[in-house]
C-alpha positions as protocol buffer text, in pm:
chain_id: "A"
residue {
  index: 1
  type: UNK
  ca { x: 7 y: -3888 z: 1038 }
}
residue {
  index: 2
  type: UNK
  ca { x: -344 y: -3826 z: 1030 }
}
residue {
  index: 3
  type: UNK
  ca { x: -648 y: -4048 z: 1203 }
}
residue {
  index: 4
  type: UNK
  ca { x: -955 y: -4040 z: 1060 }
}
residue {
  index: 5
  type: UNK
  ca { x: -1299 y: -4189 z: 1201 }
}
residue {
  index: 6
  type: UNK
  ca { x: -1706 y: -4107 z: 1190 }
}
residue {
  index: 7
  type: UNK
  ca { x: -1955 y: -4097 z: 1463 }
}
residue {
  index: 8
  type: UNK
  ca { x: -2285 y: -4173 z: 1393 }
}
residue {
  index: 9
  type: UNK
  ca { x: -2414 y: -3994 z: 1670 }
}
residue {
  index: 10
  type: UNK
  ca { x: -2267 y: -3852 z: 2017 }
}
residue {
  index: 11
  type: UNK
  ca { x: -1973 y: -4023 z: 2218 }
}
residue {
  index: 12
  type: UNK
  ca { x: -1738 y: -3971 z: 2466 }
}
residue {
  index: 13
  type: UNK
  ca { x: -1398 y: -4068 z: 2250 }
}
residue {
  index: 14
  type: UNK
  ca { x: -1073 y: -4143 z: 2347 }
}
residue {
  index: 15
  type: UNK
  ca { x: -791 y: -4162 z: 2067 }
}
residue {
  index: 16
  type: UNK
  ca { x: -393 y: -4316 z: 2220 }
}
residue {
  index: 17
  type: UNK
  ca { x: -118 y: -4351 z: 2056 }
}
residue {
  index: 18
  type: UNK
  ca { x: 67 y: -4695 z: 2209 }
}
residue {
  index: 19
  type: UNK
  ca { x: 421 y: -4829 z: 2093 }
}
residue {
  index: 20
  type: UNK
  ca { x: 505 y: -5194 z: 2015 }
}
residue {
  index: 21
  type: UNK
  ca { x: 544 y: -5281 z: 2412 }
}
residue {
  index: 22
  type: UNK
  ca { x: 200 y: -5180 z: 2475 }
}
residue {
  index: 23
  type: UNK
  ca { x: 302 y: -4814 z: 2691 }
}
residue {
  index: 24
  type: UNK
  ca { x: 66 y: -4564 z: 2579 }
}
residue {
  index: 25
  type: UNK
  ca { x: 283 y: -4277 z: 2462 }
}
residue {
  index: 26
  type: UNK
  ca { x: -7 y: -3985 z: 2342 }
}
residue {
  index: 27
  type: UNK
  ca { x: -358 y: -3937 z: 2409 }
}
residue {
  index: 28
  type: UNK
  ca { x: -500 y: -3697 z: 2087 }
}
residue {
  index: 29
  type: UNK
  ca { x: -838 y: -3692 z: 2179 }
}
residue {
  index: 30
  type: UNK
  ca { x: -1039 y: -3732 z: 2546 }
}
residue {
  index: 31
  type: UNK
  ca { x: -1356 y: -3560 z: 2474 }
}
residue {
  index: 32
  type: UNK
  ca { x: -1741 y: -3587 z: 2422 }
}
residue {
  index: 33
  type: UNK
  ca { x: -1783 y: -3545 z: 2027 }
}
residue {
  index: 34
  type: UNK
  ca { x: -2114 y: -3500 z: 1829 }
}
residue {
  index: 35
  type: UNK
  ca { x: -2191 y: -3723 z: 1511 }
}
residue {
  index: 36
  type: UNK
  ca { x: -1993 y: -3596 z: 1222 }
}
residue {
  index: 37
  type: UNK
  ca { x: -1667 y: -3725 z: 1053 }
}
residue {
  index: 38
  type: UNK
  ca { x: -1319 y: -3623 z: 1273 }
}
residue {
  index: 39
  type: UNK
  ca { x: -938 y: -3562 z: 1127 }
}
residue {
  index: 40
  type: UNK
  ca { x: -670 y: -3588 z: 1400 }
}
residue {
  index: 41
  type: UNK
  ca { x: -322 y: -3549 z: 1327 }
}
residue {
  index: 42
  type: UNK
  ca { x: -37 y: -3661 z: 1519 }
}
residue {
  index: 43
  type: UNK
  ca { x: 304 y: -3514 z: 1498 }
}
residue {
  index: 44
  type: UNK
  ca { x: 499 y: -3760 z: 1603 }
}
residue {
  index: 45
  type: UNK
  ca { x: 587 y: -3686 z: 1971 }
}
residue {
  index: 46
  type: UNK
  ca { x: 509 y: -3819 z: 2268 }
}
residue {
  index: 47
  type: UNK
  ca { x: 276 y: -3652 z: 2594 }
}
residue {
  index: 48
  type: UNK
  ca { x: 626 y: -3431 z: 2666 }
}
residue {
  index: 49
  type: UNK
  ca { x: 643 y: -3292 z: 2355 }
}
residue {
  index: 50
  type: UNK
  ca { x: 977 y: -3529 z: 2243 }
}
residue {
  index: 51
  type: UNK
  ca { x: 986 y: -3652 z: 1904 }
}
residue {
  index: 52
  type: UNK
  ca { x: 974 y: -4019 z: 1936 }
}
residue {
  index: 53
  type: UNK
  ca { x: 1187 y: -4245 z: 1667 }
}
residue {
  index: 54
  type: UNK
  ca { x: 1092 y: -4440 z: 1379 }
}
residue {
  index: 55
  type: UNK
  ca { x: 903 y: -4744 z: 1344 }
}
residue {
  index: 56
  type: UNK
  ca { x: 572 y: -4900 z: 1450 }
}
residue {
  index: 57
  type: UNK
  ca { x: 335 y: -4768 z: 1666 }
}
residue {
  index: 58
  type: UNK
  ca { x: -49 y: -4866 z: 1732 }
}
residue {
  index: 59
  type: UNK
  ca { x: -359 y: -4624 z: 1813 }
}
residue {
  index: 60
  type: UNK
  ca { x: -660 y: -4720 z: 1980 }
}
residue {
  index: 61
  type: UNK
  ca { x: -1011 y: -4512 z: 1947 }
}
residue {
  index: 62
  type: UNK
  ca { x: -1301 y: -4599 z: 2186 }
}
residue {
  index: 63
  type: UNK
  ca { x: -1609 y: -4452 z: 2159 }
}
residue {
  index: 64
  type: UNK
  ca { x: -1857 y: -4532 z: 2422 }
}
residue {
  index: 65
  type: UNK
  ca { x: -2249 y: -4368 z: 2390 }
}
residue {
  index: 66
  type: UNK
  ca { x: -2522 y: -4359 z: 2638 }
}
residue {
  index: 67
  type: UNK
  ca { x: -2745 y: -4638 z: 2465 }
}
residue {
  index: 68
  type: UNK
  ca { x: -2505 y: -4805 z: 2272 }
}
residue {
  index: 69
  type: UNK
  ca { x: -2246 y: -5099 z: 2327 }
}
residue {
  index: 70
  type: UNK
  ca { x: -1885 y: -4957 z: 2317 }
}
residue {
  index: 71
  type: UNK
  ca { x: -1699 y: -4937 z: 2044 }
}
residue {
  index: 72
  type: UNK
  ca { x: -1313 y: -5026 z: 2002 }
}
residue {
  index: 73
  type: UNK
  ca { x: -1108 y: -4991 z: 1723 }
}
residue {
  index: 74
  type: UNK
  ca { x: -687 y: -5100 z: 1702 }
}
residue {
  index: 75
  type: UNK
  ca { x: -491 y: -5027 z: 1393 }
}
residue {
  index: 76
  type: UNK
  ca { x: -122 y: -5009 z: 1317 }
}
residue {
  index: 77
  type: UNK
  ca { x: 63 y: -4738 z: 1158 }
}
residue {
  index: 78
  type: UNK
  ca { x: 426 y: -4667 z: 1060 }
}
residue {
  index: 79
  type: UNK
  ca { x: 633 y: -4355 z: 1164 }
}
residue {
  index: 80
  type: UNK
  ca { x: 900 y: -4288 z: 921 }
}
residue {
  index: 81
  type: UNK
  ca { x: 1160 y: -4001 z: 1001 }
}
């Protein structure tokens, strides 16, 4: 699976991966980032390194600059096996 966003200038990002109860299971990214457009791919495993099963799971991206308000983003994805 791969995430995709754009920063129009420099943030301090933070991409999750959740599951349907809400219990974060990855973080992919937790870093300052420049403007510019970002691919992250997740492989389907969890912050051990276990694969996790099928079925639906939920990332979160937060971008917060020094000027600007926050920004939040929540979409839903499906993990076949």
């Amino acid at each position: 699976t791969v995430i995709s966003y754009q920063l129009s200038g420099v943030r301090d990002v933070q991409l999750e991966v959740y599951n349907l109860l809400g219990q974060k299971i990855m973080t992919l990214v937790d870093a300052r980032q420049g403007a510019g457009e970002y691919r992250v791919r997740w492989d389907g495993r969890d912050r051990h390194g276990s694969p996790v099963g099928s079925g639906v799971y939920f990332y979160r991206l937060s971008a917060n600059g020094n000027n600007s308000a926050p920004a939040v983003q929540t979409r839903k994805m499906i993990l076949l096996r």
